[in-house]
N, C-alpha and C positions, 0 to 999 in steps of 0.2 A: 503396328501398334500406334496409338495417339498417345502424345504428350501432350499437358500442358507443363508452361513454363511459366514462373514467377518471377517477378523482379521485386528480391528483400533487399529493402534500404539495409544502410550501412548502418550499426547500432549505435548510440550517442555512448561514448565515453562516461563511461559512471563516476568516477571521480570528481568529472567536473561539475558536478549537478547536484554533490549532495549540498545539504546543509544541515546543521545541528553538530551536537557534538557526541550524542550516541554512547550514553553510558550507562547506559541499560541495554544493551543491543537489540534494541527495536525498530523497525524500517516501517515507516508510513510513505507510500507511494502515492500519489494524485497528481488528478490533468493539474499544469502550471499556471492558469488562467483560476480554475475553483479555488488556491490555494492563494490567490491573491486575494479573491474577490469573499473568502469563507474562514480567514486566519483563525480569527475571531470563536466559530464554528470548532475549527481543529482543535485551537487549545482549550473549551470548555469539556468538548471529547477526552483528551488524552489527559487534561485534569482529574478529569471524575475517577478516570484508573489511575491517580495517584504518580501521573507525571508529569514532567515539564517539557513540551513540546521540543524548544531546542536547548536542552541541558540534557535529556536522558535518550534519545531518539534520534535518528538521521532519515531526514527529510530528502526524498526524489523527487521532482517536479518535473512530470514528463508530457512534454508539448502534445500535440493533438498527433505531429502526422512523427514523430521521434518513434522509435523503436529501442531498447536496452535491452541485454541479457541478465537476466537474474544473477547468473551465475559470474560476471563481470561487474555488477555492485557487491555478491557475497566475496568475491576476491579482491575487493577494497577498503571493505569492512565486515565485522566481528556481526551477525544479525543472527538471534535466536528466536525473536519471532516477529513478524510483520504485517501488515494491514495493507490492505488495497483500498483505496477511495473511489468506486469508480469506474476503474484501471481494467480491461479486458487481459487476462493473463496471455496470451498469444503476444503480446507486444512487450513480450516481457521475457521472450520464448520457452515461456512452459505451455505445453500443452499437454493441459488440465481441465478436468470439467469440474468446478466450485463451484457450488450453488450457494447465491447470497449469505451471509454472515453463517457459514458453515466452514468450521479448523480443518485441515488437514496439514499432515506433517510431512516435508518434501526438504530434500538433502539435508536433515538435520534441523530446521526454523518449522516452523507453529506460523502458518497460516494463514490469515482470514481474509476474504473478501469481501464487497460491501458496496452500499450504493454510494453513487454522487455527493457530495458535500451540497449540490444543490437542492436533490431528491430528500436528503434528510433535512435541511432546513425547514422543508415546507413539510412535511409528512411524519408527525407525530409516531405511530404505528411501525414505522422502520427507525425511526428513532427507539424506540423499546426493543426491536427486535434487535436491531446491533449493540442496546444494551447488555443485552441477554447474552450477545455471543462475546461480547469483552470481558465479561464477568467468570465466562468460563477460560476465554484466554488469559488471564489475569487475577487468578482465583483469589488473590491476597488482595484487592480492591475493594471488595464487599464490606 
């Protein structure tokens, strides 16, 4: 028989990476690099549903070549539903097949993932479509 073998980096320690204060227990994950360069971008986003970027949410800023377990920031904090910016779930170690701003529900949290803070700046069109899907993750925003 063949094997192949893989070499999985070591996961980044969740704890140290988040930021906000998460009192709503919603998790927005994005590359660390969009999340500098798209603040701006985020808090008009998580405004329009009626939050405060870091008052109600816990922010993870996860570098380009970093890997983190899911389930190692949900046992750091309380997250009932979550947003992906970006973020391919495999580096996240779910494996998952989400198709862009489509919920599903996994260990308990709501879901969603989404394109780039860069892709939606400039493209109106997926700007409306991850409206669409924040509206039903957040059905009290409307």
């Amino acid at each position: 028989m063949k094997y192949n073998i893989y070499d999985i980096p070591e996961p980044t320690a969740a704890q140290n990476l988040l930021l906000g204060k998460n009192k709503k227990n919603v998790l927005i994950v994005l590359n660390k690099d969009e999340y500098s360069n798209h603040l701006d971008l985020v808090q008009k986003i998580i405004g329009a549903i009626g939050l405060n970027v870091h008052q109600d949410c816990a922010i993870y800023q996860l570098a380009e070549e970093n890997y983190v377990k899911f389930s190692d920031i949900k046992s750091t904090i309380d997250i009932e539903k979550a947003i992906f910016f970006g973020i391919e779930l495999d580096k996240l170690g779910l494996q998952i097949e989400l198709k862009q701003n489509k919920i599903i529900r996994f260990s308990n949290t709501l879901i969603l993932k989404t394109f780039t803070l860069s892709e939606l700046q400039i493209d109106n069109q997926k700007k409306r479509t991850l409206w669409n899907a924040l509206k039903s993750l957040f059905p009290a925003s409307e």
